[in-house]
N, C-alpha and C positions, 0 to 999 in steps of 0.2 A: 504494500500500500504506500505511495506518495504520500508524503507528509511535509510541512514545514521545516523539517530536519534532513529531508534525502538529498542527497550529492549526485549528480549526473556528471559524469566522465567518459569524456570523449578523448580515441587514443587516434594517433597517426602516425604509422611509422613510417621510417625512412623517407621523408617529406622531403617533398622539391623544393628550394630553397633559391635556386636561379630559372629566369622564364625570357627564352628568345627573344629579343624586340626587334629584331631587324638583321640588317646586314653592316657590314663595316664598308663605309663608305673610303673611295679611293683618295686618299690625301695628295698636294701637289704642295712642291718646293715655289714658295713664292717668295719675289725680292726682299731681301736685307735676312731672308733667313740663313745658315751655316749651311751650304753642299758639303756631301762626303769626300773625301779626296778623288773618288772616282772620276765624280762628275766635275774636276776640275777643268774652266775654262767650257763650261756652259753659260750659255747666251740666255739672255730676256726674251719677253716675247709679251707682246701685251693681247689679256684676251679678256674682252667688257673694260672693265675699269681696274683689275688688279695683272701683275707682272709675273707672269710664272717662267723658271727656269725650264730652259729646254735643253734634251740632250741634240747630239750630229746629226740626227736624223729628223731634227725637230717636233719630237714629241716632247711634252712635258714631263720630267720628274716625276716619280711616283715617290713619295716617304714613305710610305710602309705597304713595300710589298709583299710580304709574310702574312699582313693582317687582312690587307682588302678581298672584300665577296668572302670572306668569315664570316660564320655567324658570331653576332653581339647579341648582350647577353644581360640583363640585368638583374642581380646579387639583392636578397630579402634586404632592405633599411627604408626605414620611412625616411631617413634626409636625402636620399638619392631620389626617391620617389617623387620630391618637388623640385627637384635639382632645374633652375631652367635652362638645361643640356637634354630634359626628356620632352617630348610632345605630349599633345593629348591624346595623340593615335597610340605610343607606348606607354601611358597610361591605363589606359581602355584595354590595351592588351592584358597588361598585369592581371588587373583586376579581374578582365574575364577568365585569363586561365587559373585562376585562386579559387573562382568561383565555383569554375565547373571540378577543380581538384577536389576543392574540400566538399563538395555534394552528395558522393556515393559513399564518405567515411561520417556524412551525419546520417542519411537517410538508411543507413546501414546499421549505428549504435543506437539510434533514436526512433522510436517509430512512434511512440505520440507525442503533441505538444507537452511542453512545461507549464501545468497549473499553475495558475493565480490565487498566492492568497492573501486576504485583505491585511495591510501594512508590511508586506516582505515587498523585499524585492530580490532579484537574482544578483548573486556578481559572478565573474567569472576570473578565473586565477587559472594562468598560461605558464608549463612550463616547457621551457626547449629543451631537450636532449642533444647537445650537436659535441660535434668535437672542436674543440678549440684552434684558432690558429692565428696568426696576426691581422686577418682580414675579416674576424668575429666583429660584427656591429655593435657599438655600444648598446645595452640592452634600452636605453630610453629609445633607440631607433628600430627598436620591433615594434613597437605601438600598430603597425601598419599589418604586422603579422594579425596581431589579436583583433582589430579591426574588418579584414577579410574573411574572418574563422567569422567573426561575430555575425557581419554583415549573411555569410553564408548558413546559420541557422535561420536569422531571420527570415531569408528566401523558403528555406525548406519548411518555414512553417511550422519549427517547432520552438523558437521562440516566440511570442508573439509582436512585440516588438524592442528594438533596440534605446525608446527613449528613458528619460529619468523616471519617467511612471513605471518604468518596469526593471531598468535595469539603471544603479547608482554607483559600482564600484568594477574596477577590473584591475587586476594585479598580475605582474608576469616576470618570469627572470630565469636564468640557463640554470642548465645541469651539465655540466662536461662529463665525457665519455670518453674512451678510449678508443673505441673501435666503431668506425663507420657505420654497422650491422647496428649500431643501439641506438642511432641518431630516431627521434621521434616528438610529439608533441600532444603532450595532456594538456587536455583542458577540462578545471572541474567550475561544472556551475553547483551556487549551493544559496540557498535562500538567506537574506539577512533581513532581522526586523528593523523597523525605520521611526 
């Protein structure tokens, strides 16, 4: 029986943590930047309004030929997420593929709404499982994680909805791991009185 006391826990392992946005566009060597010694004694060439170097054959400079037509890639942080380096199209991407991720691990753990009862509200407390490494996002910049997870019950209908009338508090922070195989994400909701 549901009570004002039950915890609902939602598990996700081995969670996707980076979502394609695109491609890596072709960079070019333009005036007053550093050429490699290769392209020593390459010429200008003006094309629109800005000066791009050209090699003998009058092509332009490529800067990073290793990278272009890669796929690019953006890394879970909510400060990257507003970054204005990102569009609204890679935006819109994020979010949808969060949305359609986290969908079959609610509609899977959860199969009815979360009761209402008079003066509770839900909160929700996020933990990551990940393995540690110099490019771990400060934890204030997963906000964006628990945001998506959230957003994504609401869809599935079995929160009812995401505002202060229902829901007042969320808390969230890492757990390091040692081995890739444990990387995962709880999230417990649990009723608080108000």
């Amino acid at each position: 029986m549901i009570t004002e006391k039950s915890i609902f826990t939602l598990e996700i392992p081995n969670w996707i943590n980076k979502v394609r946005i695109g491609t890596v566009p072709t960079l070019y060597y333009t005036k007053g930047e550093a050429l490699p010694s290769k392209h020593e004694g390459a010429t200008l060439r003006k094309v629109g309004t800005k000066e791009y170097y050209v090699d003998h054959a009058h092509k332009k400079i490529v800067k990073n030929p290793s990278q272009k037509g890669g796929a690019e890639y953006w890394n879970m942080n909510g400060q990257a997420f507003y970054s204005t380096n990102m569009t609204w199209k890679q935006r819109s991407t994020i979010v949808n593929f969060y949305h359609r991720y986290f969908t079959p691990y609610v509609n899977n753990q959860f199969k009815d709404p979360f009761p209402t009862f008079l003066s509770y509200t839900l909160q929700m407390e996020v933990i990551i499982y990940d393995v540690y490494s110099t490019f771990t996002p400060d934890i204030t910049n997963m906000w964006i994680l628990t945001k998506m997870i959230e957003d994504t019950v609401v869809k599935c209908k079995i929160l009812r909805d995401d505002s202060p009338e229902f829901r007042r508090y969320t808390g969230f922070g890492y757990q390091f791991v040692e081995d890739e195989k444990d990387r995962k994400i709880i999230v417990n909701f649990k009723y608080i009185k108000h």
